[in-house]
C-alpha positions in Angstrom: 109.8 69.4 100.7 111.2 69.9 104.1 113.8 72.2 102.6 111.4 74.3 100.8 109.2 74.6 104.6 112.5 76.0 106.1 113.0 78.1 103.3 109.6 80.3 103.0 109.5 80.1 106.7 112.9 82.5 106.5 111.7 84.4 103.6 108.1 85.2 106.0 110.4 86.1 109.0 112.7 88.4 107.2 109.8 89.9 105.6 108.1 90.7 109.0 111.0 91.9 110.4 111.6 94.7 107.2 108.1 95.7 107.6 108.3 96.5 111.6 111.4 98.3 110.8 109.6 100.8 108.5 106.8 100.9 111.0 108.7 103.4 112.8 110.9 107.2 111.7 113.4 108.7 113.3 112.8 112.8 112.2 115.9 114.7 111.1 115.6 116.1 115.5 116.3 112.9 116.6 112.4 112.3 117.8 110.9 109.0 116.6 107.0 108.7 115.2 104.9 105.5 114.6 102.2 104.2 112.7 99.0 105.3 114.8 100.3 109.4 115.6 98.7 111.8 114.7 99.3 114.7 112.5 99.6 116.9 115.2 102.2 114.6 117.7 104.1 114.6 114.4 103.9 118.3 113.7 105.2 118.2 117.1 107.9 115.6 117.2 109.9 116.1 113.8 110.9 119.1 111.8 109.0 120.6 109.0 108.9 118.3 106.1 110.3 118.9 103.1 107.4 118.9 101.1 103.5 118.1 102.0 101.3 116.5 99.0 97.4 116.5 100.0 94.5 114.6 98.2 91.5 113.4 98.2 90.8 109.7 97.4 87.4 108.2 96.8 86.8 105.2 99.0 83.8 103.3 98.2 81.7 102.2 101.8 80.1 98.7 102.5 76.7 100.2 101.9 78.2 100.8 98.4 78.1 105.1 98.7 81.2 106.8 98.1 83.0 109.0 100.8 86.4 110.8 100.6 89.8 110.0 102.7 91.8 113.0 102.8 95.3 111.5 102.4 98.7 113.7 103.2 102.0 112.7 102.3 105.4 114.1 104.0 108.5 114.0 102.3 111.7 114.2 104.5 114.8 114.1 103.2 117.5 116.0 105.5 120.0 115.1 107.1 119.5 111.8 105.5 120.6 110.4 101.9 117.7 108.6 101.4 114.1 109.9 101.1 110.9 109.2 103.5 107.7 109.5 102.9 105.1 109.3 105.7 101.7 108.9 104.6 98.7 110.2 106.6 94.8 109.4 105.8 92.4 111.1 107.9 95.5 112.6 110.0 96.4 109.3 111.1 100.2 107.9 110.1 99.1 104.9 108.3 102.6 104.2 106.4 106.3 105.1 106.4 107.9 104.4 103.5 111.5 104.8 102.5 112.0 105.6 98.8 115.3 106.1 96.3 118.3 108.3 97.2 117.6 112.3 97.8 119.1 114.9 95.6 
């Protein structure tokens, strides 16, 4: 039993620790964004993406109406081999996420 303890234990820590390293990009300049910027300090950070995808995605409210997150994603994939995709919602930086190799 004890074995098993030490052994999710690790698997929770070395979790945590890839998550916080995606909390964070490094922009093709050199300039790093977090979680929590805004569009425009990353507009103003980082390079032009390589591609922006916008939409619209119906979130239902407590009081059980519907509104509508506008949600942006940036893909960057220069100077880099793999790609990055930076989600915003509402113009907030909400995720960074790194996906398969770039073309």
């Amino acid at each position: 039993m004890r074995h098993l303890f030490l052994a999710l234990a690790l698997a929770l820590s070395v979790t945590a620790l890839n998550s916080r390293a995606e909390a964070a990009f490094r922009c093709p300049n050199g300039n790093l964004v977090d979680t929590g910027d805004s569009i425009a300090v990353v507009t103003a950070k980082c390079d032009a993406p390589t591609s922006i995808s916008k939409r619209s995605d119906p979130v239902e409210t407590e009081r059980g109406k519907i509104r509508y997150d506008e949600v942006q994603e940036w893909v960057y994939t220069a100077n880099s081999t793999l790609v990055h995709i930076l989600t915003f919602i509402n113009g907030v930086l909400v995720s960074i996420n790194t996906g398969g190799f770039a073309r």
